[in-house]
Structures are given as structure tokens and as C-alpha cells.
C-alpha positions as CSV (number, residue, x, y, z in Angstrom):
1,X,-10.2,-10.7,19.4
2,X,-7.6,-13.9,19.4
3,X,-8.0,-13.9,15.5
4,X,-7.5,-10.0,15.0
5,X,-4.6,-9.7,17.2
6,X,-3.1,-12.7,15.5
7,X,-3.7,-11.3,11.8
8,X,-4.7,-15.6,11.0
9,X,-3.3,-18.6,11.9
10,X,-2.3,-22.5,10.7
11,X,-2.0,-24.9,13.2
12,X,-3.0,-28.7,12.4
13,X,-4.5,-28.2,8.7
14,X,-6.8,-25.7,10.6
15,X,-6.1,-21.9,8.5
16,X,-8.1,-18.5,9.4
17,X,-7.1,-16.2,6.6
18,X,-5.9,-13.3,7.9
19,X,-7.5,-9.4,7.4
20,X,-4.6,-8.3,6.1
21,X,-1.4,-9.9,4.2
22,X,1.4,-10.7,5.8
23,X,2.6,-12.9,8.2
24,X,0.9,-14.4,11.8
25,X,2.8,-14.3,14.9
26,X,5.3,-17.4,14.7
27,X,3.6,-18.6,11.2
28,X,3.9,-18.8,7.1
29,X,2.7,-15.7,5.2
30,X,-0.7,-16.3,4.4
31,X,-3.2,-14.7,1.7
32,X,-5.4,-11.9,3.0
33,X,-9.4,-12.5,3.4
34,X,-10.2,-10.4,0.5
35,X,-7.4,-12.0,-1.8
36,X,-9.1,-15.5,-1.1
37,X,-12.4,-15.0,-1.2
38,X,-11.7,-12.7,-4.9
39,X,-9.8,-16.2,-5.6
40,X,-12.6,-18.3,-4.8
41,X,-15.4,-16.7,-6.2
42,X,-13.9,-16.9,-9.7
43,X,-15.2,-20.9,-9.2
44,X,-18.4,-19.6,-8.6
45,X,-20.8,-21.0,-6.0
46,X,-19.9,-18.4,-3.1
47,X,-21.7,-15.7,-4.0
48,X,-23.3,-15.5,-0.6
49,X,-20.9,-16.5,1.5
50,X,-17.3,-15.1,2.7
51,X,-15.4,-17.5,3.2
52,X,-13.3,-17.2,6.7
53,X,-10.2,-20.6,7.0
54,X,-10.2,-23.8,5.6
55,X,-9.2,-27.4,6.9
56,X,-8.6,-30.7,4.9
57,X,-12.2,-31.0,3.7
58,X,-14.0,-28.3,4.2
59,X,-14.3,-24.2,3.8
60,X,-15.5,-22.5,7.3
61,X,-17.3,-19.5,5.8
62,X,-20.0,-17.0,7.2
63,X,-23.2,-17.2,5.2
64,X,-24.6,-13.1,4.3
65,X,-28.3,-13.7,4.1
66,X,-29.0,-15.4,7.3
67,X,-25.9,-14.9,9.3
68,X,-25.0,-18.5,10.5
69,X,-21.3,-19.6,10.2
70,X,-21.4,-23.1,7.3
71,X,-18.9,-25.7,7.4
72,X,-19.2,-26.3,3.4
73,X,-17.6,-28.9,1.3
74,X,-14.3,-28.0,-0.4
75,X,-15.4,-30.2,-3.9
76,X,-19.2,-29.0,-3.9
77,X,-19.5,-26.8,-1.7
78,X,-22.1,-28.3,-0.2
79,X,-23.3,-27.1,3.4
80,X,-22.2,-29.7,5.3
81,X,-23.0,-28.3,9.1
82,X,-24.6,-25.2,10.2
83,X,-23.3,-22.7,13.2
84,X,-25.5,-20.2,14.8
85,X,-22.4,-18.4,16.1
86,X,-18.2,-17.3,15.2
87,X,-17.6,-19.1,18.5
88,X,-19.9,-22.4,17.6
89,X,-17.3,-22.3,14.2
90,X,-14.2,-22.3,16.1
91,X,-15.0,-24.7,18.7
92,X,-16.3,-27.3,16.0
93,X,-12.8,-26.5,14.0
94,X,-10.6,-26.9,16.9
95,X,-12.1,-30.0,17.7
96,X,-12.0,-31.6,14.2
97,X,-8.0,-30.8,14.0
98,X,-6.7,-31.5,17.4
């Protein structure tokens, strides 16, 4: 609900792209979800995954064949940790970028 009514956020190098364009409550206009992810798949590599914020070394994305939330590597994309839940994801980004 937080991340809905909030349309995104950037705080700390930690970014949840927002569902639609525009512009978070107190924040920086940031690229809408679809926008990115279009962006990102031109790379190739993230065909199964949507990919939900970003930090300084790593994509947070959710993973469509099994469902889990992966914390992959921005360079390789790499899985680097595995989430069995949205809330597991947030509370292991707000921890790395406190």
C-alpha cells in the first residue's frame, strides 16, 4: 500500500519505480515501471523477471515463473539473493541503504 500511495520513491540510492510517471510525494520525477523494464529488456537477460527499484549494485525485481522477489546483479544479472516475499525485499533493501 506504502509504495502505491506513494507512486515510488528514492531515498539513500534505494529507487522503487513508480506505476505510473510522474512525480513521488516530496521526490524527483521518476520513470514509470513499464518505461524501465521496456528499457531494460532491450539488454536482454530479463525476460522472466520485472524488474521493481534498483540500489548501487543491484536490480530488486520479481521473478514470473516461481514468484520469489531476486536481488540480481546490475553488471550480470546474476541472482545474487532470493526473497520468498514483497515484504522479505523491502526489508533486505531498507537495511542495505540505511
Amino acid at each position: 500500500d506504502l509504495l502505491r500511495d506513494q507512486n515510488g520513491g528514492e531515498v539513500n540510492g534505494l529507487r522503487f519505480f513508480p506505476a505510473r510517471s510522474g512525480r513521488p510525494t516530496g521526490g524527483t520525477e521518476l520513470r514509470d515501471l513499464v518505461e524501465v523494464n521496456l528499457d531494460m529488456r532491450d539488454g536482454g537477460g530479463l525476460a522472466e523477471h520485472v524488474v521493481l527499484g534498483e540500489g548501487c549494485i543491484c536490480l530488486r525485481a520479481l521473478h514470473l515463473p516461481s514468484g520469489a522477489f531476486h536481488e540480481l546483479d546490475r553488471v550480470s544479472l546474476d541472482v545474487i539473493v532470493v526473497h520468498p516475499s514483497f515484504g522479505a525485499l523491502m526489508a533486505a533493501a531498507m537495511d542495505a541503504h540505511r
